[in-house]
N, C-alpha and C positions, 0 to 999 in steps of 0.2 A: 504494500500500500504506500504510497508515495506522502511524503509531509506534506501538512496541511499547509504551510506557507511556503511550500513548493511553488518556483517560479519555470514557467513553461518556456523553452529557449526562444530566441528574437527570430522573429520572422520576417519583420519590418512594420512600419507601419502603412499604413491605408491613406485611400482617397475620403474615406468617412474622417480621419482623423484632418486633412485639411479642411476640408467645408465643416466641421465643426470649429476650428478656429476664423474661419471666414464669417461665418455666422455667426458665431459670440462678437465680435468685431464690428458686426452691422449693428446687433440688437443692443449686446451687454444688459442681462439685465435677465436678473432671480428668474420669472415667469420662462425666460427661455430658458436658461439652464436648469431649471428643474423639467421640462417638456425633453429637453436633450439630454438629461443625467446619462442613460444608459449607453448613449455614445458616447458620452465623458468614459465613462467606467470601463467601455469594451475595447475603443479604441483610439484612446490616449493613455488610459491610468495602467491600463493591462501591457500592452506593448512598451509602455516606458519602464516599466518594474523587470520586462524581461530584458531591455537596453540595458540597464544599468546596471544585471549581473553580470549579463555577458560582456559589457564595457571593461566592467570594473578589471573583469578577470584578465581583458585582451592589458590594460592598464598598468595592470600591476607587475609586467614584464618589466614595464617603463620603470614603475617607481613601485617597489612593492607595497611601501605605506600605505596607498592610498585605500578609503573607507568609497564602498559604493555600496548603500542602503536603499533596498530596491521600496522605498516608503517615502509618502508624503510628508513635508518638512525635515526631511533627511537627503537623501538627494534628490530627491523629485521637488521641485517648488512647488509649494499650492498653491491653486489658483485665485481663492478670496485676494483681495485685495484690502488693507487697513486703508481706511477714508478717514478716519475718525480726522487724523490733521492736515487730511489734503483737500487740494480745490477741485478735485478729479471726482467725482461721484460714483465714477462709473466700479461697482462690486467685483469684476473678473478682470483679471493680465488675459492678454490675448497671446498667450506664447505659453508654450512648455520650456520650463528653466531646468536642466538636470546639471548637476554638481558632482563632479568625485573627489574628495579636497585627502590630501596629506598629511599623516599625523593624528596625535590623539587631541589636538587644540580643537574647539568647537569650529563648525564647519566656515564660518564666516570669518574666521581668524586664521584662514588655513589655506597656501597655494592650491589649487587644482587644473583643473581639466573640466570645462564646460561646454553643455551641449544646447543651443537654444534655437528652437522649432519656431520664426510666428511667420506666417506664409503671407506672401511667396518667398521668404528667406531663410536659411538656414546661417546660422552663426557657430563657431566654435573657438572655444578661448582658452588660452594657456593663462596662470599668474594670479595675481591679487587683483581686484578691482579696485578694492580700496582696502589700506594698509590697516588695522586696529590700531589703537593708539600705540599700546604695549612693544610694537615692533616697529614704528615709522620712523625713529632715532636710531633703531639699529640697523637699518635698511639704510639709514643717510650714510651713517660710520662706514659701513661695508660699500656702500658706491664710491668713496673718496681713500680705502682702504689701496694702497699700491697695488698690492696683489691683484684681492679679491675684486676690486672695480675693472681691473683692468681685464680680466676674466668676463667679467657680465658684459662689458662694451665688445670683447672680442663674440662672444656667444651670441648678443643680440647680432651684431655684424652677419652674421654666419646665416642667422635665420631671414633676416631681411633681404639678406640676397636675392631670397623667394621672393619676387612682388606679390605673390598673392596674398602675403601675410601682412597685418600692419601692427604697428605701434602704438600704446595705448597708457593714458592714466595720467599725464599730466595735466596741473589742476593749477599749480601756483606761476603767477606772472614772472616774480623773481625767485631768487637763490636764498633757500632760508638762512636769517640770522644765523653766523657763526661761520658758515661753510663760507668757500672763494668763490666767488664769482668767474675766477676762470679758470676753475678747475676743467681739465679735460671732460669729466664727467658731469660739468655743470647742468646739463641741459636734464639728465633725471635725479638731478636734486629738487625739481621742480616737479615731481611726481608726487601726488598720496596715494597713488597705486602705480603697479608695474604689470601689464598683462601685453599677448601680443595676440592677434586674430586673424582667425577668417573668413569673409564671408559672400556668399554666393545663393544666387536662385536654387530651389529645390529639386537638388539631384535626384532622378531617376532612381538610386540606391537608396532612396528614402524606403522606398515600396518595396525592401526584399531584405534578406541577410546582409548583405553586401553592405549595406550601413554600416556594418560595426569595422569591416575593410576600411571602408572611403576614409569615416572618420579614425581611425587608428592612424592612418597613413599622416592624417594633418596631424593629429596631438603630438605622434612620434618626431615630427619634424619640430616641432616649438616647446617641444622636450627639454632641451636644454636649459631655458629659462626656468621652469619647472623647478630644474633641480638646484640651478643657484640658489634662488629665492627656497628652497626647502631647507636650506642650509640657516635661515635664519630664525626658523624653527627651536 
């Protein structure tokens, strides 16, 4: 008899699972996604739980750390939306957000490997979005560190090569108090995150196995970054 929270291996996902994000996007709103729950359930919430074991596991060649929990607010993002302090009303994100971060730090404090579905685009991202408090000083030391900066400027180099991939997370106009302004690495001391991306129309591989290929193929390449930044850990 197979476990109850036995996950059935990725098949891909469906043409159901876009036009339900097409359609949350039109309407947004409770009345529709309770009338659509069960394509919520059949073919987004189901197919993403089997993503994200069989990710995790293609994944963790890369970096074994890494946590892929095939569950809502764990790697899957949930759909609700807090409005409580926004001007945005609207109750649903129109994307599937999956995560598989590095480490025993809680998941938003923690580099990973993202996957984000909102059609027609597919997105994937290596790094931090944005640094937690707790490490954005140590992330400055290690960018202006001889070594280890000169390390992450050669790795990002490496991966940019690729144009398909971009750069990502700077946030501050200037060079925070204390650091050189001309330092070689001046330019991501201006980061409160480090991530690098990529993104394109939704591939045909959306719709079959082949997903977990395509995408292995990008995270593998922006890998590197990955692993600096896990080092800060």
């Amino acid at each position: 008899m197979p476990a109850v929270n036995a996950v059935a291996p990725f098949k891909g996902f469906s043409k159901e699972t876009v036009r339900f994000f097409n359609g949350l996007r039109r309407t947004n709103s409770r009345d529709w996604f309770e009338k659509n729950r069960a394509v919520y359930e059949n073919h987004v919430l189901a197919p993403a739980k089997s993503f994200v074991v069989d990710m995790g596991a293609r994944l963790r060649t890369l970096a074994p750390r890494i946590a892929a929990v095939p569950q809502v607010n764990k790697s899957i993002f949930r759909l609700n939306r807090d409005t409580r302090f926004s001007l945005d009303p609207s109750p649903y994100k129109t994307n599937l957000g999956i995560y598989f971060w590095d480490g025993s730090r809680p998941r938003m404090e923690a580099t990973g490997f993202y996957f984000h579905l909102e059609p027609p685009t597919l997105i994937l991202g290596v790094g931090f979005y944005i640094f937690p408090d707790i490490l954005i000083d140590r992330y400055r030391r290690a960018v202006v560190d001889p070594k280890r900066g000169a390390e992450l400027a050669r790795r990002l180099a490496r991966i940019l090569e690729n144009k398909e991939f971009k750069l990502g997370g700077q946030h501050y106009k200037r060079v925070p108090a204390g650091f050189d302004p001309g330092h070689l690495n001046a330019e991501l001391l201006k980061h409160n995150g480090l991530h690098v991306g990529f993104e394109t129309r939704i591939p045909e591989e959306l719709y079959s196995a082949r997903l977990i290929d395509y995408c292995f193929d990008k995270f593998r390449k922006m890998a590197p970054l990955h692993d600096w930044l896990a080092k800060l850990l």
